[in-house]
Phi, psi and omega in degrees: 000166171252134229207064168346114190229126189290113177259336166218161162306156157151229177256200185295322165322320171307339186298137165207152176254119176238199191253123154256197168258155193262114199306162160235141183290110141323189176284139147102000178250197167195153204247115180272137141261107189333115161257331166205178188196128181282166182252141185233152146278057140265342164253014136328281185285332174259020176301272185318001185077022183264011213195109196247142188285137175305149186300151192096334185234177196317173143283316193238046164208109197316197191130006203325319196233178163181169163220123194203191145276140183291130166288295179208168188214137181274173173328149175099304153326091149227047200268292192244141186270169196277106222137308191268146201277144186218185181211135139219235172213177192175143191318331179179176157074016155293000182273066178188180193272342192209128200199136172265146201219154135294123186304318182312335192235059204194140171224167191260131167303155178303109160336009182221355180275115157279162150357312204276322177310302182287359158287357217237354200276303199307288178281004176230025153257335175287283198321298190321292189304312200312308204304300172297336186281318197278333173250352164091010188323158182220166169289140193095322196307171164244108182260146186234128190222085186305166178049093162249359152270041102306182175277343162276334161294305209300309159322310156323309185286342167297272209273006182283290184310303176341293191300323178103004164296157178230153191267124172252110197251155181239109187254150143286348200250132170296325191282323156320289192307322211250002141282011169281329175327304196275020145229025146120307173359132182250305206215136195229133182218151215257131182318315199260030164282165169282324185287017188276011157259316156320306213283318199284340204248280201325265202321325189251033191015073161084347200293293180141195192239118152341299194235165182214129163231118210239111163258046241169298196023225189089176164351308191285007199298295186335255191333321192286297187280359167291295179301002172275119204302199180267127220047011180304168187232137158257060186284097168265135235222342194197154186230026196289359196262339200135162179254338241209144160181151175299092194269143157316206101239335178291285195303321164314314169300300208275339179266025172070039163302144153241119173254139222210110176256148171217168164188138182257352184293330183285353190285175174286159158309339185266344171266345162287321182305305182270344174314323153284328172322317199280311164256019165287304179307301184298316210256340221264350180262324175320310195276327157313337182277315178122312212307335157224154206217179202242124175279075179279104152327298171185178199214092201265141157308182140017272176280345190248033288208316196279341166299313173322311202259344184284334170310300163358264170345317203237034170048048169234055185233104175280061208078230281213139103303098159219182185254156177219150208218114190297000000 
């Protein structure tokens, strides 16, 4: 089969399609064949060699997510019949014509959903819920969501408005913010403002933001628990900002914080199995419904797979990249 292959750490260029062998499912798993696959930045970081695929899947062929037919199914397996079209996520090795799964870690696409919509779906709806789940959002609350133009905010920001919580979001690009307005965005602010505890405290009349879904982290985490109410929560989801920053310790004992790091690739099989149960239940008839929906930037051939990531790359991405593979 052909197989998008990290052939060295470096840039988009290392990406090369060579021939592999075509995997077979064991029990309890089923073998797809891809029709399209989203771009994450962790196969950014791990293209560069900062970010190494967890034991079980390829080493050197990226992936997190896909959509694609059930191929074949190993023992066990009777969920899905050999045909039906499904979407989930996986540790890597979705860059390819064929990828084995946990049957647990894949759900059937919506009937009204193309291939491309639904690649674009798995991992950062999943991240997004797990993440809101994990921080208790309520209806009412106020969540702050950095990078709220990725694809995991745009989600965020989706299933947050669903709930009747309302969103306060952070971009670098103005033009972000203000398509974000339009999926619900209440209050939009420019990364590099000074005022982002005044912008903050004025929309929550003074309270502070309930909830933080921190894609980002870096520096900016202080100014972040300063704007934060009392029991507020914090899930930080991301480090593109930097791994490192200088904490209050203090303002955490008073104002009762919680701060909460995730990641889902690195997890057991069985906390993906349920992180997805959970959002095949919550998120997956929403999106089936039309009431949230999967946010596609654009949609690349194949071949252009090194094209995918430079966008990526150079922030010039309004949600979701994805590829479709004939």
């Amino acid at each position: 089969m052909r197989a998008v292959v990290i052939t060295h750490p470096g840039g988009p260029e290392v990406l090369a399609v060579r021939e592999v062998p075509v995997p077979e499912p064991h029990a309890g798993e089923i073998r797809v064949r891809v029709r399209a696959f989203g771009i994450n930045r962790a196969d950014l970081l791990q293209r560069r060699g900062r970010y190494p695929a967890p034991d079980g899947v390829p080493p050197d062929i990226p992936g997190l997510e896909f959509a694609g037919l059930v191929d074949a199914r190993g023992s066990g397996d009777t969920v899905f019949d050999i045909g039906a079209r499904v979407m989930g996520i996986a540790g890597g090795g979705t860059y390819a014509d064929y990828v084995v799964i946990p049957a647990s870690h894949t759900v059937a696409i919506p009937d009204n959903m193309t291939d491309a919509d639904a690649a674009a779906i798995p991992e950062v709806f999943v991240t997004a819920h797990d993440a809101l789940r994990r921080a208790d959002l309520r209806s009412g609350e106020w969540l702050l969501i950095h990078a709220v133009g990725s694809g995991v905010g745009l989600a965020a920001l989706q299933l947050a408005t669903a709930i009747g919580a309302r969103v306060i979001g952070t971009s670098r690009t103005a033009d972000k913010l203000e398509r974000a307005r339009a999926l619900g965005l209440d209050v939009a602010i420019h990364a590099s403002a000074d005022d982002l505890g005044s912008i903050v405290r004025a929309a929550t009349d003074g309270v502070g933001a309930n909830v933080v879904l921190d894609l980002v982290g870096g520096a900016q985490l202080p100014r972040t628990l300063d704007v934060m109410a009392e029991q507020g929560r914090l899930i930080l989801v991301g480090l593109t900002a930097g791994i490192s920053a200088e904490v209050d310790l203090a303002l955490v004992l008073q104002r009762r914080l919680r701060i909460e790091g995730t990641v889902l690739r690195s997890r057991s099989t069985q906390e993906k199995a349920r992180a997805v149960a959970a959002f095949a239940a919550d998120v997956l008839p929403l999106l089936a419904d039309g009431t949230i929906r999967p946010v596609v930037h654009a949609v690349l051939p194949f071949v252009e797979v090194a094209e995918a990531h430079r966008l990526m790359e150079f922030n010039l991405t309004f949600g979701k990249v994805v590829v479709e593979v004939p």
